[in-house]
C-alpha positions in Angstrom: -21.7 0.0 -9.6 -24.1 1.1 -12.1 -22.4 2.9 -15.1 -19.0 3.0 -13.0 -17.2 2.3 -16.2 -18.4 5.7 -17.2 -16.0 7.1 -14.6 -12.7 5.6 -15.9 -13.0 5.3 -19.4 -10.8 8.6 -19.8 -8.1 6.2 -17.9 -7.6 4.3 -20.9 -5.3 4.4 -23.4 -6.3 5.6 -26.9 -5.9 1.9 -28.4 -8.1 0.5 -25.3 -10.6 3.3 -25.6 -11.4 2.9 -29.2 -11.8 -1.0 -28.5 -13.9 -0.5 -25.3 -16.0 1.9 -27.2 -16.7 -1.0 -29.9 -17.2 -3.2 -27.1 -19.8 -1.0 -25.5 -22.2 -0.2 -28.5 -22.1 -4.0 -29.3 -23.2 -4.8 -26.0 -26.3 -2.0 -25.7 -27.2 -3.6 -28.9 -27.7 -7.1 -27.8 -30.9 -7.3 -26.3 -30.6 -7.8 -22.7 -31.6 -6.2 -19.4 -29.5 -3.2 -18.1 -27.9 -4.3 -15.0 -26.7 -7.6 -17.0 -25.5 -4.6 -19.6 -23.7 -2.6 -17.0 -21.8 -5.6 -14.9 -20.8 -6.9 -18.3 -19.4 -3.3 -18.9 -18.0 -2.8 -16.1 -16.4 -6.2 -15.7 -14.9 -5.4 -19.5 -13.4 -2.4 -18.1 -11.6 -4.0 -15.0 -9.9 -6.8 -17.2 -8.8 -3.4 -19.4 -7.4 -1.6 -16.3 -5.8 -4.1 -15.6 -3.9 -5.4 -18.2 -3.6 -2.0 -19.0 -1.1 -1.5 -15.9 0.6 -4.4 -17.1 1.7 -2.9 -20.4 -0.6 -5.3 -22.0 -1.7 -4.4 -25.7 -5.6 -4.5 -26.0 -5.0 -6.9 -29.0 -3.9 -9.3 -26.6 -6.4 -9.2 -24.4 -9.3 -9.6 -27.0 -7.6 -12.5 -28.2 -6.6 -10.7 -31.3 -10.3 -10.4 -32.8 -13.0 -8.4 -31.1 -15.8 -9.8 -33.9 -15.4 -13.3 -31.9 -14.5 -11.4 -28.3 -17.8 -9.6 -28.3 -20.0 -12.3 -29.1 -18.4 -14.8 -26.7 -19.1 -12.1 -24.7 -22.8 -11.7 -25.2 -23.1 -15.6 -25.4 -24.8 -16.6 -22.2 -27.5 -14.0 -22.4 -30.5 -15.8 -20.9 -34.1 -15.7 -22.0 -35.3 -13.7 -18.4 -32.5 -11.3 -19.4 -34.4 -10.4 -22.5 -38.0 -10.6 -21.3 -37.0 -8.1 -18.6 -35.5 -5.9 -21.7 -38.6 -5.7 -23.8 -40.3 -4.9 -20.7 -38.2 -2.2 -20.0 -38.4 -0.6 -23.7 -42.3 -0.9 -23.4 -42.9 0.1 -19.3 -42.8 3.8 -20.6 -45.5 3.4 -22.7 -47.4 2.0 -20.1 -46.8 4.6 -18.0 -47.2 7.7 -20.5 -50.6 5.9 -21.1 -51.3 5.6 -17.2 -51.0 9.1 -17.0 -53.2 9.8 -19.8 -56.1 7.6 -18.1 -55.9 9.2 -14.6 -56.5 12.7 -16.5 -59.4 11.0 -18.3 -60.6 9.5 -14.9 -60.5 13.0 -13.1 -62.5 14.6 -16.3 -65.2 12.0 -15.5 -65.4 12.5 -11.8 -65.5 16.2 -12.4 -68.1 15.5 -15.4 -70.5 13.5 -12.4 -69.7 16.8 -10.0 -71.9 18.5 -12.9 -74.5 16.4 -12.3 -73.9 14.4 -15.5 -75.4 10.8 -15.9 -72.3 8.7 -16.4 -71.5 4.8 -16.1 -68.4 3.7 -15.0 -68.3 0.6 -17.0 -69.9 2.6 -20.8 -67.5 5.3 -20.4 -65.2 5.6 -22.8 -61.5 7.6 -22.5 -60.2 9.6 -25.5 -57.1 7.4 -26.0 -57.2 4.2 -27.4 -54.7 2.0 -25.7 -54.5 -0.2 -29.1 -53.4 3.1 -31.1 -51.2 3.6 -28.4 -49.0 0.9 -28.2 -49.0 0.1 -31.7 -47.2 3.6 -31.9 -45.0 2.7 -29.1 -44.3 -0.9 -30.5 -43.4 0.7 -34.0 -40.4 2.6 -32.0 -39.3 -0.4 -30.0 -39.4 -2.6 -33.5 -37.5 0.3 -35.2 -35.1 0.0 -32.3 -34.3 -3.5 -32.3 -33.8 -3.7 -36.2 -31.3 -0.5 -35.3 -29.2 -2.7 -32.7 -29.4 -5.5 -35.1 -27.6 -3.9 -37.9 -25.1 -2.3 -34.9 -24.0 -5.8 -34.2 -22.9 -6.3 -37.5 -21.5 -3.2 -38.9 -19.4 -2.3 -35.5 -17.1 -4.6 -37.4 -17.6 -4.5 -41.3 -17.9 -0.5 -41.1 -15.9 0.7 -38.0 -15.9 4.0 -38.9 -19.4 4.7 -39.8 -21.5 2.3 -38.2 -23.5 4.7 -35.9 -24.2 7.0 -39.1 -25.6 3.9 -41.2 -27.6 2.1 -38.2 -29.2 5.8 -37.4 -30.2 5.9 -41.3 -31.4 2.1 -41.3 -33.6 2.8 -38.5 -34.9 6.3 -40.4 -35.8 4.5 -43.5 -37.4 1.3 -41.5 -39.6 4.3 -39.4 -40.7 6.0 -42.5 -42.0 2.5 -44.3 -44.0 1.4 -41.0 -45.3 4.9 -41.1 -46.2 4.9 -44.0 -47.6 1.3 -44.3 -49.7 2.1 -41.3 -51.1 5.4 -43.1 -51.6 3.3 -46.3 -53.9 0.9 -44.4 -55.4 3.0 -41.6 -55.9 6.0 -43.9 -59.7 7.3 -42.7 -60.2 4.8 -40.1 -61.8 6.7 -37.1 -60.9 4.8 -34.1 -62.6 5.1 -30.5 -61.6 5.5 -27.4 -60.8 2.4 -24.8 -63.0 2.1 -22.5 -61.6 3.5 -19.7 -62.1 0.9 -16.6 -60.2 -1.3 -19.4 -57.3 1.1 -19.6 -56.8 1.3 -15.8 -57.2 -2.1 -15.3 -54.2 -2.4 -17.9 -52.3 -0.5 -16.9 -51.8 -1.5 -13.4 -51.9 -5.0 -14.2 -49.0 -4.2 -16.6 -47.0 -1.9 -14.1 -47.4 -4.1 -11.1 -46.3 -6.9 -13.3 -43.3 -5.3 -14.0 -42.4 -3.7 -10.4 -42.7 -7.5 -9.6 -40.5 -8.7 -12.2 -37.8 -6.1 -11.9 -37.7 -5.8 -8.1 -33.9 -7.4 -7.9 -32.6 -5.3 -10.6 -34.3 -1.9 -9.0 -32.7 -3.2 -5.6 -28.9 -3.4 -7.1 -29.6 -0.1 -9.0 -30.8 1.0 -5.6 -27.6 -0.5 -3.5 -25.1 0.8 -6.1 -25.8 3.8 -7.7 -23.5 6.4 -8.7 -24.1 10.5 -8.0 -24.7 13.2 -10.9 -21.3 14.4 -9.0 -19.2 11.1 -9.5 -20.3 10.4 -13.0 -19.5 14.4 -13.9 -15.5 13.4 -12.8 -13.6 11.0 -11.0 -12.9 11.8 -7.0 -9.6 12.7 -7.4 -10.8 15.5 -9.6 -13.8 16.3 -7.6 -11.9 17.8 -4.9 -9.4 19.4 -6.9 -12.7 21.3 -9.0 -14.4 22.6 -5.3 -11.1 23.7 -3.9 -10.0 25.8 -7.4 -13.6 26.9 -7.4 -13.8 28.1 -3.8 -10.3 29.4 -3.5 -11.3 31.7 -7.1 -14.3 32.9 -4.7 -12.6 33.8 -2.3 -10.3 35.6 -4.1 -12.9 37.2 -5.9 -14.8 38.7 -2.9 -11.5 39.9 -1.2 -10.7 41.5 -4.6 -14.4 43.3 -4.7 -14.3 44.5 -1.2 -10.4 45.9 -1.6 -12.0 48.1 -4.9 -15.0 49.2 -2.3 -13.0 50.3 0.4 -13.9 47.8 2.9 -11.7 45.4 4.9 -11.1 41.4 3.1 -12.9 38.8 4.9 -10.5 36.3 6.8 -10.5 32.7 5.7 -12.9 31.5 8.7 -15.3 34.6 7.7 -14.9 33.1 4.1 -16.1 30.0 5.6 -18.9 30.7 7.3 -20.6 33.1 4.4 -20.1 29.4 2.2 -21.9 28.0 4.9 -24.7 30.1 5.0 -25.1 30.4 1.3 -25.0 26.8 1.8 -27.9 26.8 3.9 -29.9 29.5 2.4 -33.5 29.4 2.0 -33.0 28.6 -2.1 -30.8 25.6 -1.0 -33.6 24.0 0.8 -36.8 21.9 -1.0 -39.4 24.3 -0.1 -38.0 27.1 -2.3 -38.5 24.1 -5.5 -41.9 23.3 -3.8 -43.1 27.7 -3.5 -41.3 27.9 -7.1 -43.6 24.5 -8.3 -46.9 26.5 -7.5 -46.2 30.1 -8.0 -45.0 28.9 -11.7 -48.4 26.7 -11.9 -50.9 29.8 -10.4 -48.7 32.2 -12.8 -49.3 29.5 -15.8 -53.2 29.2 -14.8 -53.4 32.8 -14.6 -52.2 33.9 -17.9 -54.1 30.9 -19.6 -57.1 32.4 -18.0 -56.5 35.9 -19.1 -55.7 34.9 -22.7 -57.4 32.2 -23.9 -59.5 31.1 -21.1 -61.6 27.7 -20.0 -64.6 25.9 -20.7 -65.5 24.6 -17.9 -64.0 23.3 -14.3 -62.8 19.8 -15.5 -60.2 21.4 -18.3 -59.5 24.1 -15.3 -58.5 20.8 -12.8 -56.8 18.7 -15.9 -54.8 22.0 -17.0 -53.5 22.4 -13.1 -53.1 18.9 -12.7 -50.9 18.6 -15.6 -48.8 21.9 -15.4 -48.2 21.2 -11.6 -47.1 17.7 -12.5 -44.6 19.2 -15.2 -43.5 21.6 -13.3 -42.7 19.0 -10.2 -40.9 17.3 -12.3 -38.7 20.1 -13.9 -38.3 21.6 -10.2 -37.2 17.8 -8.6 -34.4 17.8 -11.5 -32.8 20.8 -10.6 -32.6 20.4 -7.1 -31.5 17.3 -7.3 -28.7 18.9 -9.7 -28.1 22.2 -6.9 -28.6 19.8 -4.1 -25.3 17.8 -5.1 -23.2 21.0 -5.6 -24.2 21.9 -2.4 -23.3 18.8 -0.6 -19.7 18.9 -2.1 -19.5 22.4 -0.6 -20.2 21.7 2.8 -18.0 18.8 2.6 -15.4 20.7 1.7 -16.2 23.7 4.1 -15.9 20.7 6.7 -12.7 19.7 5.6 -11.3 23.2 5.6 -12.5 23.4 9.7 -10.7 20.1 10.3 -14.3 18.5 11.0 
């Protein structure tokens, strides 16, 4: 499963955690896609477990040098497995840049609602797409020089290899930068025309939908909850029943102090269940909270600074709705599994 050696590194030993930990940066520095990363993880770890439980020592099972273990490791990565890593560094760009078009696209058709004369084909966004991912490609170039040095100094420097690959890549940043200011210095640059940047884009993101449809399909069939990752199952349980049990003896403790009887364990029960249930459980509370935040946000821009004219007032609520969608998704996703492992255990507790 995707990142499942996440979940049981804290079973190794100390001598087979510090090696595995070795073995992991090594392999996120090789360039290759992520699913070959995680199976090639997780495969690591199950040979650990393993010989782990067989009183093993980790020196035996690297073959006594984890310099030659690692690469024989990372041997056999193919050509496809590093095209489809590039195109992963460089799909957010794409897609940052997508964004950035569609608001430009809306400002146009707004701009025509006005009665403004405006071709399709001559009109020009205010990003330009070259600008855009030469920035980008500086980061991913930066990057790889980063995961170059990582693959050398996880074994000359074991100690401080994170620290000197972080201040490699600082120093390689701050020359590009500073190249790029050196020879671009005054250069006004225009805007790409923006039936150009669309057609881009898509042709870019559908490439890559097409490309990476396997490896979005395993991630799909074997993905691991926020809940999972957080602990293993054994512990999972254990966490809802100390945390519900403290609850419960928390309310019975408030209502003794009040006066007023203490709620059975079935009563218990079924208040968790409908706190379980409750309107802020459910996705239209996110949704009501998505818009009231946007209108509130609108509002107090209007008040305090104001617009100057309707396209900025459809961009600026376009934009702050998106945001804010996106925040709002994220933490119901997060309450959403909380909740889940609650009513699981309330079922438990009923024998259901």
């Amino acid at each position: 499963m995707i990142n499942s050696h996440a979940i049981y590194i804290e079973k190794l030993q100390p001598d087979y955690k510090t090696v595995f930990k070795k073995i992991r940066d090594y392999v996120r520095a090789c360039n290759m896609d992520e699913i070959r990363n995680e199976e090639m993880l997780s495969e690591v770890m199950d040979t650990f477990l393993s010989a782990q439980s067989e009183g093993k020592p980790v020196e035996q099972v690297i073959g006594g040098d984890l310099r030659t273990f690692c690469r024989e490791l990372c041997s056999n990565i193919g050509i496809k497995s590093r095209i489809i890593n590039f195109l992963e560094a460089i799909q957010p760009i794409f897609v940052c840049f997508a964004i950035l078009s569609i608001i430009d696209l809306i400002k146009m058709l707004l701009k025509l609602s006005e009665g403004e004369k405006i071709s399709f084909l001559t009109y020009r966004g205010e990003y330009n797409i070259f600008a855009f991912l030469l920035g980008g490609l500086i980061v991913i170039i930066v990057g790889y020089i980063g995961r170059f040095f990582v693959r050398r100094l996880v074994f000359t420097r074991p100690d401080t290899y994170k620290k000197l690959a972080l201040g490699i890549r600082s120093v390689t940043f701050v020359i590009i930068l500073a190249a790029i200011i050196f020879l671009f210095n005054g250069t006004e640059t225009e805007g790409t025309f923006l039936w150009i940047s669309l057609l881009c884009c898509t042709v870019f993101l559908t490439a890559y939908r097409f490309i990476t449809r396997q490896s979005r399909q395993y991630k799909k069939e074997n993905r691991i909850s926020l809940l999972e990752l957080a602990a293993p199952k054994s512990n999972i349980k254990t966490e809802i029943e100390e945390m519900e049990m403290n609850r419960f003896m928390k309310l019975n403790k408030k209502n003794t102090k009040k006066g007023k009887p203490e709620l059975s364990f079935d009563q218990f029960l079924e208040k968790e269940e409908k706190n379980c249930n409750s309107w802020d459980k459910r996705p239209s509370f996110y949704i009501f909270l998505t818009i009231t935040s946007t209108v509130i946000g609108f509002i107090f821009t209007l008040i305090f600074g104001g617009f100057e004219g309707w396209s900025d007032i459809s961009v600026f609520i376009a934009v702050l709705f998106f945001v804010e969608s996106v925040i709002m998704y994220g933490i119901y996703r997060f309450v959403n599994t909380g909740t889940n492992a609650r009513q699981s255990w309330i079922k438990t507790k009923r024998g259901i």
